[in-house]
N, C-alpha and C positions, 0 to 999 in steps of 0.2 A: 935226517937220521932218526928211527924212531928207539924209546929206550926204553918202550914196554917192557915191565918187568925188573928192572935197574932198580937198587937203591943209590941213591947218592948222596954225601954229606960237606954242605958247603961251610966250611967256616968264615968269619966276616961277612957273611950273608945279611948281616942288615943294611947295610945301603954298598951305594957306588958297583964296582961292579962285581963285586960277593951277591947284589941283590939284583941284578942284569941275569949273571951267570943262574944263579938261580930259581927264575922265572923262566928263562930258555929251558933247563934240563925239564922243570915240571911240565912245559908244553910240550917237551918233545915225547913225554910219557913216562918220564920219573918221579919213584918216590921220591921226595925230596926232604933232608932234616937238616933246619938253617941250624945254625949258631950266631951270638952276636953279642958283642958286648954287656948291653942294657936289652930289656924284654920289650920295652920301647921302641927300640929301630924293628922289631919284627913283627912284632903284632897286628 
Protein backbone atom coordinates (compact mmCIF):
# COMPACT_ATOMS: atom_id res chain seq x y z
CA UNK A 1 0.00 0.00 0.00
CA UNK A 2 1.88 3.16 -0.99
CA UNK A 3 0.99 6.41 1.00
CA UNK A 4 2.86 8.78 -1.09
CA UNK A 5 1.66 12.06 -0.21
CA UNK A 6 -0.24 11.17 3.24
CA UNK A 7 0.53 12.90 6.29
CA UNK A 8 0.17 10.92 9.24
CA UNK A 9 0.22 11.55 13.08
CA UNK A 10 1.15 8.73 15.34
CA UNK A 11 0.56 9.39 18.99
CA UNK A 12 2.67 6.95 21.43
CA UNK A 13 4.96 6.64 18.89
CA UNK A 14 8.00 6.29 20.88
CA UNK A 15 8.31 2.66 21.40
CA UNK A 16 6.25 -0.73 21.28
CA UNK A 17 3.96 -0.60 18.67
CA UNK A 18 3.04 3.45 18.28
CA UNK A 19 6.98 2.87 17.13
CA UNK A 20 6.26 -0.41 14.69
CA UNK A 21 3.27 1.45 13.40
CA UNK A 22 5.24 4.19 12.76
CA UNK A 23 8.17 2.94 10.90
CA UNK A 24 5.57 0.97 8.50
CA UNK A 25 3.51 4.25 7.51
CA UNK A 26 7.10 6.10 6.93
CA UNK A 27 8.24 3.11 4.59
CA UNK A 28 5.21 2.89 3.00
CA UNK A 29 5.81 6.72 1.95
CA UNK A 30 4.31 8.83 4.69
CA UNK A 31 4.91 11.91 6.17
CA UNK A 32 5.11 10.93 9.54
CA UNK A 33 4.92 13.21 13.01
CA UNK A 34 5.52 10.89 16.08
CA UNK A 35 4.50 11.97 19.54
CA UNK A 36 5.61 10.64 22.84
CA UNK A 37 5.88 11.02 26.22
CA UNK A 38 9.71 11.99 26.74
CA UNK A 39 11.88 13.35 23.63
CA UNK A 40 13.85 10.41 24.52
CA UNK A 41 11.79 7.51 23.36
CA UNK A 42 11.94 9.39 19.90
CA UNK A 43 14.90 10.84 19.05
Amino acid sequence: MSLEGRGVVVTGGGRGIGRAVARRLAENGAAVVVSARTTDEIE
